[in-house]
C-alpha positions in Angstrom: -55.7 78.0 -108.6 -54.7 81.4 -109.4 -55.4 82.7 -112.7 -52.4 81.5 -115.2 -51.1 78.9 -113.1 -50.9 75.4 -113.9 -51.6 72.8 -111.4 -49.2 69.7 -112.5 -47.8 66.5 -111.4 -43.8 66.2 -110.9 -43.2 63.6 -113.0 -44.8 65.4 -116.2 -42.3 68.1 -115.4 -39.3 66.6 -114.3 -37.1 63.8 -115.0 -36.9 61.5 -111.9 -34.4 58.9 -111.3 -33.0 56.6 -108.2 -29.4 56.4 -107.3 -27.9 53.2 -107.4 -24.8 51.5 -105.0 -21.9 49.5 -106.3 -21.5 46.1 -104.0 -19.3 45.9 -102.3 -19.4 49.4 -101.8 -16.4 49.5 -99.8 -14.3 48.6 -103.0 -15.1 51.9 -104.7 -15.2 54.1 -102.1 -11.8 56.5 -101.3 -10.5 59.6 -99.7 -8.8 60.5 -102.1 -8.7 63.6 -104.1 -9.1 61.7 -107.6 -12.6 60.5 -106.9 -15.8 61.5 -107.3 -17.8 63.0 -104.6 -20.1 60.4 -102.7 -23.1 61.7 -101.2 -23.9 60.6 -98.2 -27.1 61.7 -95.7 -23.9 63.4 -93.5 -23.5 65.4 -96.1 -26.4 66.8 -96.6 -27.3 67.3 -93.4 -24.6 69.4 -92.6 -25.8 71.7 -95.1 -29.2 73.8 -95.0 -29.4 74.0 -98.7 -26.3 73.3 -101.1 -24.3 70.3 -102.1 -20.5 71.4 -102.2 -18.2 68.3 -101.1 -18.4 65.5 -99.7 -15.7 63.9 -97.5 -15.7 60.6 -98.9 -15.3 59.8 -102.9 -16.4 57.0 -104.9 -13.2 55.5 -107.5 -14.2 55.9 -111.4 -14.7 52.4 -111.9 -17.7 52.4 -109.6 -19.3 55.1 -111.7 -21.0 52.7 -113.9 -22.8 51.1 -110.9 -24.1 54.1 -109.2 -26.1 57.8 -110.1 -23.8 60.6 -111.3 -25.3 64.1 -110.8 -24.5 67.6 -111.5 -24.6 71.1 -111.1 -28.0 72.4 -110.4 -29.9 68.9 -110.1 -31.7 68.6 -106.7 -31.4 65.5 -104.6 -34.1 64.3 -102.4 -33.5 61.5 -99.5 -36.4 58.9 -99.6 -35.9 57.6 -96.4 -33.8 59.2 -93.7 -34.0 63.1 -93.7 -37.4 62.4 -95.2 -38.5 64.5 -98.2 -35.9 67.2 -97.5 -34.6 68.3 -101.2 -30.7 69.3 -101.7 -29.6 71.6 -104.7 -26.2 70.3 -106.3 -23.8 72.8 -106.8 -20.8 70.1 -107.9 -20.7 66.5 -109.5 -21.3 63.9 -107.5 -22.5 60.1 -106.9 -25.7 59.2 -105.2 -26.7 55.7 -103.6 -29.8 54.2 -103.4 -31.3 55.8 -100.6 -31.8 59.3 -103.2 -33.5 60.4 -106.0 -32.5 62.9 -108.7 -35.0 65.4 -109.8 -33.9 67.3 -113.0 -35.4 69.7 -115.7 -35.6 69.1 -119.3 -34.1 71.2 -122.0 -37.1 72.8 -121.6 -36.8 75.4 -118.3 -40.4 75.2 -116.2 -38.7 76.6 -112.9 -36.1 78.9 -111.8 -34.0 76.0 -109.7 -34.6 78.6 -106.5 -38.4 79.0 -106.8 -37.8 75.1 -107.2 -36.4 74.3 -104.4 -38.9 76.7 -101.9 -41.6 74.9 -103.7 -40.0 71.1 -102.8 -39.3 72.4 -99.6 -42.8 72.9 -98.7 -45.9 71.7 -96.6 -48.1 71.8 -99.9 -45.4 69.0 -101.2 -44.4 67.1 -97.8 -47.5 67.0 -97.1 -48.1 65.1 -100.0 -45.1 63.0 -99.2 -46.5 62.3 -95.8 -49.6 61.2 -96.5 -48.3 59.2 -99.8 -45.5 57.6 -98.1 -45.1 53.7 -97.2 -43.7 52.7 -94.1 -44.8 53.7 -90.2 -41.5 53.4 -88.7 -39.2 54.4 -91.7 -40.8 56.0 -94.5 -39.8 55.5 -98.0 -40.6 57.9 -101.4 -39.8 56.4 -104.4 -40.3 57.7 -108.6 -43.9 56.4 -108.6 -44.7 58.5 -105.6 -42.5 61.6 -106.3 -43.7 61.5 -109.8 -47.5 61.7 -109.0 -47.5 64.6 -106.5 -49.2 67.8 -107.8 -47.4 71.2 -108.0 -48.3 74.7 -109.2 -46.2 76.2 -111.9 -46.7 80.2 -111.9 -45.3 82.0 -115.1 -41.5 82.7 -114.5 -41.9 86.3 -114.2 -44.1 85.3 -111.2 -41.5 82.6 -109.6 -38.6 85.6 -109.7 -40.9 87.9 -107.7 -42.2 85.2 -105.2 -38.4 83.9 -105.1 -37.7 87.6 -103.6 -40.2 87.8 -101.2 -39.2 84.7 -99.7 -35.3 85.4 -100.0 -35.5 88.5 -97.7 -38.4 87.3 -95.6 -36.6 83.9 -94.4 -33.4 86.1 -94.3 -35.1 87.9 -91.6 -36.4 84.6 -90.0 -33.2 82.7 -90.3 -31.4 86.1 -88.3 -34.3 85.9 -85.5 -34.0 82.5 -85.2 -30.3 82.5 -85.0 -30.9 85.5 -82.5 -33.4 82.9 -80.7 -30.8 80.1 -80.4 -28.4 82.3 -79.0 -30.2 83.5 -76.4 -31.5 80.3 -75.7 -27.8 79.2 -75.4 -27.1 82.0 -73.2 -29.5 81.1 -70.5 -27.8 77.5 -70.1 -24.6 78.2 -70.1 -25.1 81.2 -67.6 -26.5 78.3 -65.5 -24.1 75.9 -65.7 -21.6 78.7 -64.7 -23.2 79.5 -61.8 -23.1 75.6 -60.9 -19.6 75.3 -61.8 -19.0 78.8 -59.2 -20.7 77.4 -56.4 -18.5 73.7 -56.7 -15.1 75.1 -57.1 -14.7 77.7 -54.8 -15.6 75.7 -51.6 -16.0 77.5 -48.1 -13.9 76.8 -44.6 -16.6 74.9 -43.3 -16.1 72.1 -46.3 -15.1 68.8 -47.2 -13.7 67.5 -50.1 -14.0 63.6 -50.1 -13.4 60.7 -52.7 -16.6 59.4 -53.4 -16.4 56.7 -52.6 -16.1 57.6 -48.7 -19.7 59.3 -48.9 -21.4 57.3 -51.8 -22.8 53.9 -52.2 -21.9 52.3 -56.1 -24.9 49.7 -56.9 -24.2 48.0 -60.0 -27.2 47.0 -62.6 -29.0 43.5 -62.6 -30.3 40.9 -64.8 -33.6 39.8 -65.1 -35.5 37.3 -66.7 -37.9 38.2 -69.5 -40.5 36.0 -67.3 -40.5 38.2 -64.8 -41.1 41.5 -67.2 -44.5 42.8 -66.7 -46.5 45.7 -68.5 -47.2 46.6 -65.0 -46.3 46.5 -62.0 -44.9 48.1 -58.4 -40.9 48.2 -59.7 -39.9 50.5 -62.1 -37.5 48.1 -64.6 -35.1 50.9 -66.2 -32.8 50.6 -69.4 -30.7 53.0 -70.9 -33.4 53.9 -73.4 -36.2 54.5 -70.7 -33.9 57.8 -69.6 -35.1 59.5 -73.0 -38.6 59.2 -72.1 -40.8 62.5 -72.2 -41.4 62.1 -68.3 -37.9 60.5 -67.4 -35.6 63.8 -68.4 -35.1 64.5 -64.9 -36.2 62.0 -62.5 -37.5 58.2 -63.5 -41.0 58.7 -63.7 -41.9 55.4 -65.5 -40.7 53.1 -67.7 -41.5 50.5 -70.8 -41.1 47.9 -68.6 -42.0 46.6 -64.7 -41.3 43.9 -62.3 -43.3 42.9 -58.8 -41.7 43.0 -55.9 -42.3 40.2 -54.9 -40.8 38.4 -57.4 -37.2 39.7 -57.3 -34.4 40.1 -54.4 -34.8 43.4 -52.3 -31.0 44.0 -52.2 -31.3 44.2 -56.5 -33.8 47.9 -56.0 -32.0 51.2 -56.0 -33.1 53.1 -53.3 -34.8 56.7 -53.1 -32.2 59.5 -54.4 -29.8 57.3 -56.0 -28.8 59.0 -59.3 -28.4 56.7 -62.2 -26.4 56.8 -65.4 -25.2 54.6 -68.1 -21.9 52.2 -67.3 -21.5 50.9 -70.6 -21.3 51.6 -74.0 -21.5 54.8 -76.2 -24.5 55.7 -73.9 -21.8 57.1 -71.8 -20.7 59.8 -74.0 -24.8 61.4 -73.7 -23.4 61.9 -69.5 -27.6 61.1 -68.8 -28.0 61.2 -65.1 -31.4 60.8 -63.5 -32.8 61.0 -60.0 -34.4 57.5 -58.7 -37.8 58.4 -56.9 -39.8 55.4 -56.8 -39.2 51.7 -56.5 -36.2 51.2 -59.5 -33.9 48.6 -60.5 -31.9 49.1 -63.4 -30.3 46.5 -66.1 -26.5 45.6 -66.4 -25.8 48.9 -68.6 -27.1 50.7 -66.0 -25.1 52.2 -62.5 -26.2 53.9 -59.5 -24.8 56.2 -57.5 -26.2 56.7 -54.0 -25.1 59.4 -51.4 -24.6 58.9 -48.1 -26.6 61.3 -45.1 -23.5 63.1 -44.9 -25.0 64.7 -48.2 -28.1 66.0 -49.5 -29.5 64.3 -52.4 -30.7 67.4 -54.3 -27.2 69.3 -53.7 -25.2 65.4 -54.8 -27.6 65.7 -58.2 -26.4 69.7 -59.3 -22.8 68.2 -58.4 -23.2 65.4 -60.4 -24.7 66.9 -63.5 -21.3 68.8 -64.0 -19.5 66.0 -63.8 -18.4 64.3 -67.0 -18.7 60.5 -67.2 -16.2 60.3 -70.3 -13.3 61.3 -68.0 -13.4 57.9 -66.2 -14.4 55.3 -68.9 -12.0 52.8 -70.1 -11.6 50.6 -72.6 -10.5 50.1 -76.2 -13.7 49.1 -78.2 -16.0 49.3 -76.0 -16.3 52.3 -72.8 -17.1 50.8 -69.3 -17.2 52.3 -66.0 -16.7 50.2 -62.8 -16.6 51.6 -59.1 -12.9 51.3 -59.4 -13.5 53.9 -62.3 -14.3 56.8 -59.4 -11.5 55.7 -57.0 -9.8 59.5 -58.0 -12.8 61.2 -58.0 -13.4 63.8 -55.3 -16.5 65.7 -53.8 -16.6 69.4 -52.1 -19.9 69.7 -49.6 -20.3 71.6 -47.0 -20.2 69.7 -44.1 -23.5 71.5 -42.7 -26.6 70.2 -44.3 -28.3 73.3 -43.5 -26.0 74.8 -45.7 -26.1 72.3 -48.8 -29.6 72.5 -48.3 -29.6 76.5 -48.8 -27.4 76.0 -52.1 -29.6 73.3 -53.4 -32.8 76.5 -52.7 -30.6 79.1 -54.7 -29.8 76.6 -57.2 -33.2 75.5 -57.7 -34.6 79.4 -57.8 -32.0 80.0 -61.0 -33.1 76.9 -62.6 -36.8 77.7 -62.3 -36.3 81.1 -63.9 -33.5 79.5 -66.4 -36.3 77.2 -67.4 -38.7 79.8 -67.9 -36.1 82.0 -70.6 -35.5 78.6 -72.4 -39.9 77.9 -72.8 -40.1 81.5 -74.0 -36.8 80.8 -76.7 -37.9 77.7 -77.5 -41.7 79.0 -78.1 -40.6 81.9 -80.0 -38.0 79.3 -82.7 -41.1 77.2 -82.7 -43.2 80.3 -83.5 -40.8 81.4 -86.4 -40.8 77.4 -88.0 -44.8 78.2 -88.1 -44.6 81.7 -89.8 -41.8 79.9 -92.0 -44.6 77.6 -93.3 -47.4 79.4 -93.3 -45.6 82.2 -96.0 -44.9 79.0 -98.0 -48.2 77.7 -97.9 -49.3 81.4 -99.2 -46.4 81.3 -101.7 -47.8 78.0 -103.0 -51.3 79.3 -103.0 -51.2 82.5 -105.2 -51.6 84.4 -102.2 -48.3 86.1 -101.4 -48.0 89.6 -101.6 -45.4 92.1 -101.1 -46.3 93.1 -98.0 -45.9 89.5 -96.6 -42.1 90.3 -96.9 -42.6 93.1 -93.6 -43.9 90.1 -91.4 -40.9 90.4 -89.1 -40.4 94.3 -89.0 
């Protein structure tokens, strides 16, 4: 500890408290103007530091049920958005899913240095390791309260206050530069796809799809028939998120034998599957089939004829938005009747949609390649971002530590 710090626990410094929610809850809670602001994860999320306004309000006689706080209290979620703290910069109501640090009378921190403190690994990791819960993890007073802090001099949270102000100033303008970029090489992407699909040659077809595509409906199985392995890939909408399935299904949490299920119910080799039911719809997930699949009710396929190459229908298809043909009033469904308007342009020369599919490819490999070196260097700016906190947190920031980006 550095010489005239003190190394204390939150709760001997701060006044900790849980929010609390009125039941029903919908009986207190308004739009209008007259209520008090009701803080809700939403609306904290949506914000990278401050507390302004919320959308929703909570009527006065629900105060008495629930947490009021105030200007210049920090908030801290103890479940979802775990550990991340939230400085109040208006009144407002908080449920039971946050806690309410505050200072005495008595001032300890400035609220900034404060907040870079609670926003640090030297606390979350505390909060990680203390936490209850594998799945969700909660925090709670008794394990906010015994976490251990330093408290420099105030003199000495002003200056390390202004290091970090113009260092993640810097940081927060490279990573923004990052993101862009990042953005950039996508969108140039998808606008050389969209190029290539609507200006089609002499030499091509435009067809309904149905007239060169195969629809194949999901199945049903019986849980008996589930395996932990097996030789048939058994694919659900929540299998597509899988770290190997972002492209093609690779594998899945389930399998089936083939042996034990009709042969007509697999999807065959360079289908392209997608969700048919549901909000899953709106994500417009499409993935290539390349082993033995079959898919579940939620789930259709979409399989090309040989009039057209599989690799050029998948770049087609991947423009394509699956919310222009869903129906219904509660719930979205698409049905093969839902593509009866839909049209494809190919060329009718495979050789050819087989030498757009190569120049496709070629700008998706080096597209790929900008996003891993985007994507490294935001993931390289979150490290430095940490690592001058942990320094901060430490005694050992210096000046100089501000330059780190020049």
């Amino acid at each position: 500890m550095k010489k005239g710090w003190e190394l204390k626990k939150l709760g001997e410094v701060l006044t900790i408290e849980r929010g609390g929610s009125p039941r029903p809850i919908n009986k207190y809670l308004t739009k209008s103007a007259n209520g008090i602001n009701w803080i809700k994860i939403s609306d904290a999320t949506a914000s990278e530091k401050y507390i302004y306004e919320t959308k929703e309000k909570i009527k006065l006689e629900g105060l008495h049920k629930t947490r009021v706080v105030n200007d210049g209290d920090f908030i801290l979620s103890n479940s979802m958005s775990f550990g991340r703290p939230y400085i109040m910069k208006t009144t407002g109501c908080i449920h039971d899913g946050w806690l309410v640090l505050r200072q005495s009378n008595k001032k300890i921190f400035e609220t900034e240095f404060l907040y870079y403190l609670l926003s640090s690994p030297i606390v979350f990791q505390q909060f990680n390791t203390l936490a209850a819960g594998s799945t969700v993890r909660n925090l709670n007073i008794a394990l906010v309260s015994s976490v251990n802090v330093p408290i420099p001099p105030l003199p000495e949270q002003k200056r390390i206050v202004s290091i970090l102000d113009e260092t993640f100033a810097r940081i927060t303008k490279a990573k923004a530069n990052a993101e862009k970029n990042l953005q950039n090489a996508r969108e140039l992407f998808e606008s050389y796809l969209q190029n290539v699909f609507a200006n089609p040659g002499e030499d091509w077809e435009v067809k309904i799809i149905k007239e060169v595509c195969e629809l194949k409906s999901g199945t049903t199985i019986s849980t008996s028939l589930e395996r932990d392995k097996g030789d048939v890939l058994y694919t659900k909408i929540a299998d597509m998120n899988l770290p190997e399935n972002t492209i093609e299904i690779n594998t899945s949490s389930r399998f089936v034998n083939r042996n034990e299920i009709k042969q007509n119910q697999i999807i065959p080799e360079g289908a392209i599957i997608f969700p048919k039911r549901g909000g899953a719809i709106a994500t417009n997930k499409k993935r290539k089939i390349i082993k033995p699949t079959i898919v579940d009710l939620n789930t259709m396929a979409i399989i090309p004829s040989k009039k057209i190459n599989k690799n050029y229908f998948f770049h087609w298809f991947q423009l394509f938005d699956l919310n222009t043909i869903s129906s219904g009033a509660n719930i979205p469904q698409i049905n093969n009747y839902s593509f009866d308007d839909v049209y494809i342009p190919y060329p009718i020369s495979l050789k050819e949609q087989q030498a757009i599919v190569h120049k496709i490819d070629s700008l998706s490999t080096e597209t790929k390649k900008l996003e891993t070196i985007y994507q490294q260097k935001i993931e390289a700016l979150d490290e430095v971002k940490k690592s001058i906190l942990q320094k901060a947190f430490s005694g050992e920031l210096k000046t100089t530590d501000k330059k780190v980006l020049a």
